[in-house]
Biopython code that builds the backbone (N, CA, C, O; Angstrom):
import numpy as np
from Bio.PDB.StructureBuilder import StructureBuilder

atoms = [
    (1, "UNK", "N", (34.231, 28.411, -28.551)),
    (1, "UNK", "CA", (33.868, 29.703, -29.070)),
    (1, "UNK", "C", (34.909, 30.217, -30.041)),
    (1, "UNK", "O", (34.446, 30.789, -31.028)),
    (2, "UNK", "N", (36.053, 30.135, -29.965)),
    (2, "UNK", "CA", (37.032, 30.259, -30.104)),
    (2, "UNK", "C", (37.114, 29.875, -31.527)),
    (2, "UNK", "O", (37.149, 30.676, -32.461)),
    (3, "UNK", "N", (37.144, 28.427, -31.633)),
    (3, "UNK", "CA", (37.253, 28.182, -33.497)),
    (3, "UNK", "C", (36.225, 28.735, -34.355)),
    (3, "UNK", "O", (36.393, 29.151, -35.502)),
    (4, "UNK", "N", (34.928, 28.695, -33.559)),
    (4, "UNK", "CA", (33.499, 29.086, -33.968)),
    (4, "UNK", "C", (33.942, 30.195, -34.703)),
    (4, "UNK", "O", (33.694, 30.336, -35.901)),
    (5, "UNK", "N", (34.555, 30.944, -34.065)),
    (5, "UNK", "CA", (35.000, 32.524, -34.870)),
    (5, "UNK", "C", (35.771, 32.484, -35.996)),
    (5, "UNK", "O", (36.182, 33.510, -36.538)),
    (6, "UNK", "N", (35.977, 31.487, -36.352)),
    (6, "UNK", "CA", (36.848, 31.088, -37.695)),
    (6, "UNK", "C", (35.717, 30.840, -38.671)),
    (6, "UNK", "O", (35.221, 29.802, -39.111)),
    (7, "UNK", "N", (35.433, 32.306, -38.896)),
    (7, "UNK", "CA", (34.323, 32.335, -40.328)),
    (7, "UNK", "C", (34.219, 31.844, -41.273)),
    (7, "UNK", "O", (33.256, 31.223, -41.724)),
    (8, "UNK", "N", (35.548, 32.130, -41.856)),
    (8, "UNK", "CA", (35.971, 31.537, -42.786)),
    (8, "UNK", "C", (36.484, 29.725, -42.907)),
    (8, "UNK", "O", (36.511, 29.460, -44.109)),
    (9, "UNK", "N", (36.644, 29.213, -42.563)),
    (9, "UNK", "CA", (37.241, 27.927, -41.793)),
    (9, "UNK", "C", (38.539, 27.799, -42.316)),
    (9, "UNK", "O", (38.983, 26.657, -42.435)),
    (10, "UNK", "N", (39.250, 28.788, -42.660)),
    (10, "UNK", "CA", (41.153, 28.264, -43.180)),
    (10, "UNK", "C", (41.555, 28.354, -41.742)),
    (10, "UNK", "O", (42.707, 28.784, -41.698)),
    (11, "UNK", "N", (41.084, 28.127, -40.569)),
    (11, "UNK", "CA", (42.204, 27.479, -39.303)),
    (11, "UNK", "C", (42.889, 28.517, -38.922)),
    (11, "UNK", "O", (43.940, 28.186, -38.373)),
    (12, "UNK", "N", (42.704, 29.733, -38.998)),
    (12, "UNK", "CA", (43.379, 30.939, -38.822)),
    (12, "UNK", "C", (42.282, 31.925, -38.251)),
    (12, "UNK", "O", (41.300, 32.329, -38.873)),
    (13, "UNK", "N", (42.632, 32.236, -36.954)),
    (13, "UNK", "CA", (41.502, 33.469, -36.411)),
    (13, "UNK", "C", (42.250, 35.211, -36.864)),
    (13, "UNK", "O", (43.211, 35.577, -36.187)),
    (14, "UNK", "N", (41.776, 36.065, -37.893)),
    (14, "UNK", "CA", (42.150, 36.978, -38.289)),
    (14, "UNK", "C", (41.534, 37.818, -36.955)),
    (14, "UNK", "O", (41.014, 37.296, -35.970)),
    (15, "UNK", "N", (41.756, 39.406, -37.219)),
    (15, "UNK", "CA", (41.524, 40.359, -36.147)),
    (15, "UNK", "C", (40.186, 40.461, -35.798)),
    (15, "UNK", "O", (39.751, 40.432, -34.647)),
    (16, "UNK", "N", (39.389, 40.609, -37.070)),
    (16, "UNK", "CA", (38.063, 40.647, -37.286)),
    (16, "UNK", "C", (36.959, 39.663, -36.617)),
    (16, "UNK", "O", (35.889, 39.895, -36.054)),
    (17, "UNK", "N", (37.909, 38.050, -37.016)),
    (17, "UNK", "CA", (37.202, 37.045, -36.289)),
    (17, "UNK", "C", (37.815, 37.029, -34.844)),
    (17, "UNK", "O", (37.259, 36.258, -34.062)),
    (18, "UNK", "N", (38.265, 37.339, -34.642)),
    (18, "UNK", "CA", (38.691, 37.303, -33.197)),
    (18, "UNK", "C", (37.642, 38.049, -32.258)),
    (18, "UNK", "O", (36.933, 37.591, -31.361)),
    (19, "UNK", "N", (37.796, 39.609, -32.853)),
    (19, "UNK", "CA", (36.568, 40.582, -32.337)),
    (19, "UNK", "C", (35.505, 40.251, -32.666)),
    (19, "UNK", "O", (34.674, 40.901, -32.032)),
    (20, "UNK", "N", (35.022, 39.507, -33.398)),
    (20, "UNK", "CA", (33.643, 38.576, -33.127)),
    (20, "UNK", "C", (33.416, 37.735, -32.394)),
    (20, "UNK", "O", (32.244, 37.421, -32.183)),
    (21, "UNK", "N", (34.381, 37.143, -31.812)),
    (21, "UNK", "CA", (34.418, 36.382, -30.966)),
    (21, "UNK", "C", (34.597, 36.553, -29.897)),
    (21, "UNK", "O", (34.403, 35.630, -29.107)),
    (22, "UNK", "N", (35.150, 38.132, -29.347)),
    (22, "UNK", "CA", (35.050, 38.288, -27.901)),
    (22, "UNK", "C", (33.765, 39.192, -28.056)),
    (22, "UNK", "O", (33.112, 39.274, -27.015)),
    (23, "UNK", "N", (33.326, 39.804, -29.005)),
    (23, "UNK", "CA", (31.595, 40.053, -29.114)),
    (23, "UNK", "C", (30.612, 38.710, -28.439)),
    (23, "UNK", "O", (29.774, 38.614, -27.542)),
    (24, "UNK", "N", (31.208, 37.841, -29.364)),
    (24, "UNK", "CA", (29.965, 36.678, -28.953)),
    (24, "UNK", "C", (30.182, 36.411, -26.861)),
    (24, "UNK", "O", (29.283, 36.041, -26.106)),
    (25, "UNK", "N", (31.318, 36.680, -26.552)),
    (25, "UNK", "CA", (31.128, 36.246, -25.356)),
    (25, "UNK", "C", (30.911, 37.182, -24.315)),
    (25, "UNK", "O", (30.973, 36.933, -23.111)),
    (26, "UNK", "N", (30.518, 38.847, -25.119)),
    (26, "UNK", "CA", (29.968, 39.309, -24.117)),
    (26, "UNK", "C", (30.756, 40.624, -23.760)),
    (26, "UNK", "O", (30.394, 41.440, -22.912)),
    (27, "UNK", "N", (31.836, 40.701, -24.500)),
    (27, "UNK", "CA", (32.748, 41.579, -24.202)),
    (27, "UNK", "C", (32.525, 42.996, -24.748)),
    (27, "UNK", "O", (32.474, 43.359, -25.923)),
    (28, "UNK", "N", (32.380, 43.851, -23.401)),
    (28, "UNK", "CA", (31.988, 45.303, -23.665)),
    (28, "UNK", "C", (32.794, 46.209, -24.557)),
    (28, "UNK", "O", (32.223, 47.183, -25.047)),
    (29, "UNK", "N", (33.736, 46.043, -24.750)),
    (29, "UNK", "CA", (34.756, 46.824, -26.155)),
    (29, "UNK", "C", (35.780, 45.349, -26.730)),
    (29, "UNK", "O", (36.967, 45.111, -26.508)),
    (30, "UNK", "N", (35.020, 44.761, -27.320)),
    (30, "UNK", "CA", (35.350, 43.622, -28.189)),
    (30, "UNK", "C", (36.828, 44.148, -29.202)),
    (30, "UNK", "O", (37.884, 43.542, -29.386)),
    (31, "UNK", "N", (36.462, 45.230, -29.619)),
    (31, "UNK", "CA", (37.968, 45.395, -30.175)),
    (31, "UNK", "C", (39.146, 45.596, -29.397)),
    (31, "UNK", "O", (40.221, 45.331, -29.936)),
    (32, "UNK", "N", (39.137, 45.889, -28.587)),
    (32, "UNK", "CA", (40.155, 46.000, -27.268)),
    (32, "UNK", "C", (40.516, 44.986, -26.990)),
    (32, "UNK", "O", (41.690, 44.635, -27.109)),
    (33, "UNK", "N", (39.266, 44.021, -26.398)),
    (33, "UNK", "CA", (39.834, 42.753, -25.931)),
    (33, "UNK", "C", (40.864, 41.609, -27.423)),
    (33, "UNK", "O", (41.615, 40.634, -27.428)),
    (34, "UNK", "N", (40.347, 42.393, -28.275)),
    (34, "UNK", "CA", (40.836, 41.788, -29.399)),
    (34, "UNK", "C", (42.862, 42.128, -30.016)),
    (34, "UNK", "O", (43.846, 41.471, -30.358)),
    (35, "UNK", "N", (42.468, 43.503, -29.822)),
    (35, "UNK", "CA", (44.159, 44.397, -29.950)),
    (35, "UNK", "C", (44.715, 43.332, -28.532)),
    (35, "UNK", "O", (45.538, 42.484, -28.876)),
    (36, "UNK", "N", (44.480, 43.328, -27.608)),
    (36, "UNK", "CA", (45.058, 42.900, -26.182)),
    (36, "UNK", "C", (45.299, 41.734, -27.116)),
    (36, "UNK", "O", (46.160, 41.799, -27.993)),
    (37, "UNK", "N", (44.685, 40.873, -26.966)),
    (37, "UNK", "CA", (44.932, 39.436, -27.214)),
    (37, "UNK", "C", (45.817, 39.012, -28.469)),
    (37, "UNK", "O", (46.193, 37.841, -28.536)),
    (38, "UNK", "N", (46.229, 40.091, -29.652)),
    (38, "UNK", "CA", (47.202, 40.135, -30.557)),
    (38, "UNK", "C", (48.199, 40.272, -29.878)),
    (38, "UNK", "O", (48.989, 39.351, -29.671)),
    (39, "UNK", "N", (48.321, 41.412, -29.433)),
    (39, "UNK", "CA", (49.525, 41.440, -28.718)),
    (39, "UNK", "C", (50.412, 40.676, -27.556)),
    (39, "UNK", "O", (51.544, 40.963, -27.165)),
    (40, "UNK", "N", (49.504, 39.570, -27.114)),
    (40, "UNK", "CA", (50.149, 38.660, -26.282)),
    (40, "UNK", "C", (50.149, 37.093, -26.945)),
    (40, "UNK", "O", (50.940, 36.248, -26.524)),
    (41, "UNK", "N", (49.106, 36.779, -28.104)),
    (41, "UNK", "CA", (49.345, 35.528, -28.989)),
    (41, "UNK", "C", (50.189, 35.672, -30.222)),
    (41, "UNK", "O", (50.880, 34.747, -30.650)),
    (42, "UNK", "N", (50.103, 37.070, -30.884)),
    (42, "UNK", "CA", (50.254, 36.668, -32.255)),
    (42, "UNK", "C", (52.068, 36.566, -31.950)),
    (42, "UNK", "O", (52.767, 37.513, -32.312)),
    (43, "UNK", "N", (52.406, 35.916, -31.585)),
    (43, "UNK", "CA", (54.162, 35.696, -31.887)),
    (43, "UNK", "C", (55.081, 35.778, -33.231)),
    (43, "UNK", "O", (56.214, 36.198, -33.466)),
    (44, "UNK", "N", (54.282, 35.311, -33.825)),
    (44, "UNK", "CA", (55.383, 35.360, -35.540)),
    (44, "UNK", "C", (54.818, 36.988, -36.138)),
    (44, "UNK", "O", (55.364, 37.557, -37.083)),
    (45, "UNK", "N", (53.689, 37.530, -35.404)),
    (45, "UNK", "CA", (53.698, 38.769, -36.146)),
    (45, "UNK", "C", (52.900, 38.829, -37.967)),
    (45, "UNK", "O", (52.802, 39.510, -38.988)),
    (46, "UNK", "N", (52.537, 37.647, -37.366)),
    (46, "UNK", "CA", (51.987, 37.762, -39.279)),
    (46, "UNK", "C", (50.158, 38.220, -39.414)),
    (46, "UNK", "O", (49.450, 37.958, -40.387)),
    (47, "UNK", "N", (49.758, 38.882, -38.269)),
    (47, "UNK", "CA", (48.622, 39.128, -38.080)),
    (47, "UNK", "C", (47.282, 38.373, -38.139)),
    (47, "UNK", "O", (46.164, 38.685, -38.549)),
    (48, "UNK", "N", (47.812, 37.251, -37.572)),
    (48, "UNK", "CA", (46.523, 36.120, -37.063)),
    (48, "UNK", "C", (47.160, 35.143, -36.401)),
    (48, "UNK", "O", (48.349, 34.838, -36.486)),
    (49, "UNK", "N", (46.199, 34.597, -35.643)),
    (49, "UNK", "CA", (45.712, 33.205, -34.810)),
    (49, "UNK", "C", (46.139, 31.927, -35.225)),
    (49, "UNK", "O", (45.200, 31.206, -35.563)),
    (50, "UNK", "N", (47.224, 31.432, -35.305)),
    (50, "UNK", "CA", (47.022, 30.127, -35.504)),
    (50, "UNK", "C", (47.067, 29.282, -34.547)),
    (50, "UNK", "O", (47.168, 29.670, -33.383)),
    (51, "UNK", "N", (46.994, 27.885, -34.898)),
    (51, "UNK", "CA", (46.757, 26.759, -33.784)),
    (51, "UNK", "C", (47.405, 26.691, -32.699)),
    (51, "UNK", "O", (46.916, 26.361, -31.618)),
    (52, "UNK", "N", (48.998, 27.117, -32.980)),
    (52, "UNK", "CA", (49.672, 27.448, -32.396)),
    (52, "UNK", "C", (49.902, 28.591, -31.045)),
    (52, "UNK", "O", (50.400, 28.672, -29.922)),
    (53, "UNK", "N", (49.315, 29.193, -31.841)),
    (53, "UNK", "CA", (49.130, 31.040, -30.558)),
    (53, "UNK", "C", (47.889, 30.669, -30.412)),
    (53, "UNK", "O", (47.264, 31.717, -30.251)),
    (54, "UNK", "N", (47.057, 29.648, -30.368)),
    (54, "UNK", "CA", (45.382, 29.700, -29.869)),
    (54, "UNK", "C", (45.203, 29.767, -28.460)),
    (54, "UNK", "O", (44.340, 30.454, -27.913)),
    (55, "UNK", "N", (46.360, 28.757, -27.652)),
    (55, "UNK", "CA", (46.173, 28.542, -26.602)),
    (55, "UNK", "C", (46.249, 29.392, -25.855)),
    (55, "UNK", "O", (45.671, 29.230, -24.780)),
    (56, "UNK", "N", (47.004, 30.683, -26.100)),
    (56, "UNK", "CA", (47.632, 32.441, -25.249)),
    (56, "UNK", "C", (46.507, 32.913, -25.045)),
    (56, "UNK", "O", (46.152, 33.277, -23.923)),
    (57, "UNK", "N", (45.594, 33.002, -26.335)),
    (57, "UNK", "CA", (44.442, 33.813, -26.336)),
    (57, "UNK", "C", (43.040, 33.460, -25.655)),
    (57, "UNK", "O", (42.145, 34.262, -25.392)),
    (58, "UNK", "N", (43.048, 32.109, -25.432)),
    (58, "UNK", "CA", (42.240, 30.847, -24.328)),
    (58, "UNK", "C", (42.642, 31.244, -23.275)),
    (58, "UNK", "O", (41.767, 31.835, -22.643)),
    (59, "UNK", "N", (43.915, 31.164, -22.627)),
    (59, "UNK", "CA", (44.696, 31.717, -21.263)),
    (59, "UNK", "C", (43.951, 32.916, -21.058)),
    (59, "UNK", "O", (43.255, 33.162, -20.073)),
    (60, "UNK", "N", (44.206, 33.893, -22.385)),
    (60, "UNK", "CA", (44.038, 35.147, -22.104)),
    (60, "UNK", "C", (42.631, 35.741, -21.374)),
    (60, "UNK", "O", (42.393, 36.417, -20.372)),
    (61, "UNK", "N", (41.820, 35.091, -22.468)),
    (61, "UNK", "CA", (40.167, 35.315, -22.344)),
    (61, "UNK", "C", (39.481, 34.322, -20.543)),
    (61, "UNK", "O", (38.556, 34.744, -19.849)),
    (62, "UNK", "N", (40.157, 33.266, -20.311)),
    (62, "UNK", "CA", (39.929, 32.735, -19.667)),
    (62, "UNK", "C", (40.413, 33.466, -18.085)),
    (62, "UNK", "O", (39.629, 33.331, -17.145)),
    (63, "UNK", "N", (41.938, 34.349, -17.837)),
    (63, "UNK", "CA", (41.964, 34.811, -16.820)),
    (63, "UNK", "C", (40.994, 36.022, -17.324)),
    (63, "UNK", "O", (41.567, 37.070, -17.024)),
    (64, "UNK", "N", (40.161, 36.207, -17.757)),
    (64, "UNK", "CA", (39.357, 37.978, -17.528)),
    (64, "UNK", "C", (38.079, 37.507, -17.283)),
    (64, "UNK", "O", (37.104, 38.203, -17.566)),
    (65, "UNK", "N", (37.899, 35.760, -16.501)),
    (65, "UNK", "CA", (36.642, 35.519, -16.457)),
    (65, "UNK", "C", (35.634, 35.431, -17.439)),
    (65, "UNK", "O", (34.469, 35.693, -17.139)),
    (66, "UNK", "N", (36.020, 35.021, -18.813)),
    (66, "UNK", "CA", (34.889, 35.064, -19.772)),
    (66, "UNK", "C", (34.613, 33.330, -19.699)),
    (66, "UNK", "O", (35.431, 32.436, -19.916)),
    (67, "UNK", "N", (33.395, 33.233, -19.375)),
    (67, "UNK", "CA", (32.299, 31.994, -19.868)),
    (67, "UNK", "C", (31.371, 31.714, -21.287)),
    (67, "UNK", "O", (30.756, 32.554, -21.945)),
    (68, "UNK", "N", (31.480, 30.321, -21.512)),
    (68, "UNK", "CA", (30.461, 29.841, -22.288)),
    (68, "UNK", "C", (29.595, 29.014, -21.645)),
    (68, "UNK", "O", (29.694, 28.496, -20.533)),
    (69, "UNK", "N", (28.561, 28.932, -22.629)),
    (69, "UNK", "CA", (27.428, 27.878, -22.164)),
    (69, "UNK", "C", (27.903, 26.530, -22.735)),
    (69, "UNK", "O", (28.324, 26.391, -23.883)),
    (70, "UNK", "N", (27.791, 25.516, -21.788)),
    (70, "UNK", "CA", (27.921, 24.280, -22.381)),
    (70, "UNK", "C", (26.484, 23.437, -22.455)),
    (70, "UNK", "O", (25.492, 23.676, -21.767)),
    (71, "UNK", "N", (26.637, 22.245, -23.603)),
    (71, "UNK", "CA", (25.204, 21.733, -23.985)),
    (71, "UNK", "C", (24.685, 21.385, -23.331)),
    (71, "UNK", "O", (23.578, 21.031, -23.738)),
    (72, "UNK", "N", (24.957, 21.166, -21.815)),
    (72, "UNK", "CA", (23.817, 21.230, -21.081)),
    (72, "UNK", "C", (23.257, 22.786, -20.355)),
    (72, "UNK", "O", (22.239, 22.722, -19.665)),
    (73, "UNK", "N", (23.913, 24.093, -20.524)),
    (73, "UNK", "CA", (23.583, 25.311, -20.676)),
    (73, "UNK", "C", (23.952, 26.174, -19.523)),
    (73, "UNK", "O", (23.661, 27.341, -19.263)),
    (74, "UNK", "N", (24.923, 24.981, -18.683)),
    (74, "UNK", "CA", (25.833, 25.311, -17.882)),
    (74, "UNK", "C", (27.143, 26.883, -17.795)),
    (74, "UNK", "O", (28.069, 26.884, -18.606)),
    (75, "UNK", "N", (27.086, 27.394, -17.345)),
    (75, "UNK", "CA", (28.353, 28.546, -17.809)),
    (75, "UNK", "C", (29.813, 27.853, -17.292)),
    (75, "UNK", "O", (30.187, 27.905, -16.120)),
    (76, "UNK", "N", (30.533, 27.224, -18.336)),
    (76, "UNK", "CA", (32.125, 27.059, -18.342)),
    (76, "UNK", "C", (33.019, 28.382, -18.618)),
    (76, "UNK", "O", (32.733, 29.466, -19.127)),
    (77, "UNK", "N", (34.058, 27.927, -18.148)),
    (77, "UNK", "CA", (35.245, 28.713, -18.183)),
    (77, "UNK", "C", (35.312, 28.642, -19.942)),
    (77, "UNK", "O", (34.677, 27.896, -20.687)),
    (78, "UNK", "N", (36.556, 29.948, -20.370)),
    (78, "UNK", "CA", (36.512, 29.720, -22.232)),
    (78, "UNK", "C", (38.095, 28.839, -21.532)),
    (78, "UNK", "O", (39.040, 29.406, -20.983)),
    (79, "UNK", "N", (37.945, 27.405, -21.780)),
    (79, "UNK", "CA", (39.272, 26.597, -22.028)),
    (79, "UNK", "C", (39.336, 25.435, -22.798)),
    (79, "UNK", "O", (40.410, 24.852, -22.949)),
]
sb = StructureBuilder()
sb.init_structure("model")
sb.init_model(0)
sb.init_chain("A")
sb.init_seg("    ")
for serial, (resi, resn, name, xyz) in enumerate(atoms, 1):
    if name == "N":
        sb.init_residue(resn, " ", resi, " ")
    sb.init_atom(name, np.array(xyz, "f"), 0.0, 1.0, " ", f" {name:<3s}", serial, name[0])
structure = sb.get_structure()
């Protein structure tokens, strides 16, 4: 779900795609969950996601119980 939100595809989840992306999974104030999750990935401070800080924000989304469907339509953990 996670890269999916990389609209743009330069490999970088900005604020915007991020909060689309905890939209897509369901999340009742998507911008919140989005400010939260800056503030515990973005480490260098340069205001986005990289490959690097991806995994904080996976941790992150993953302890608050958020699921995806997998192709067989199963609900997984977001990891």
């Amino acid at each position: 779900m996670l890269l999916r939100a990389d609209s743009n595809g330069d490999g970088i989840l900005s604020w915007q795609e991020l909060k689309e992306g905890f939209k897509s999974l369901g999340a009742k104030v998507p911008r919140f969950r989005a400010s939260m999750a800056f503030n515990i990935a973005d480490e260098n401070g340069d205001g986005c996601i990289d490959e690097k800080e991806l995994e904080k924000v996976v941790k992150y989304a993953s302890g608050l119980g958020y699921t995806i469907s997998s192709a067989s339509g199963n609900k997984v953990p977001v990891l």
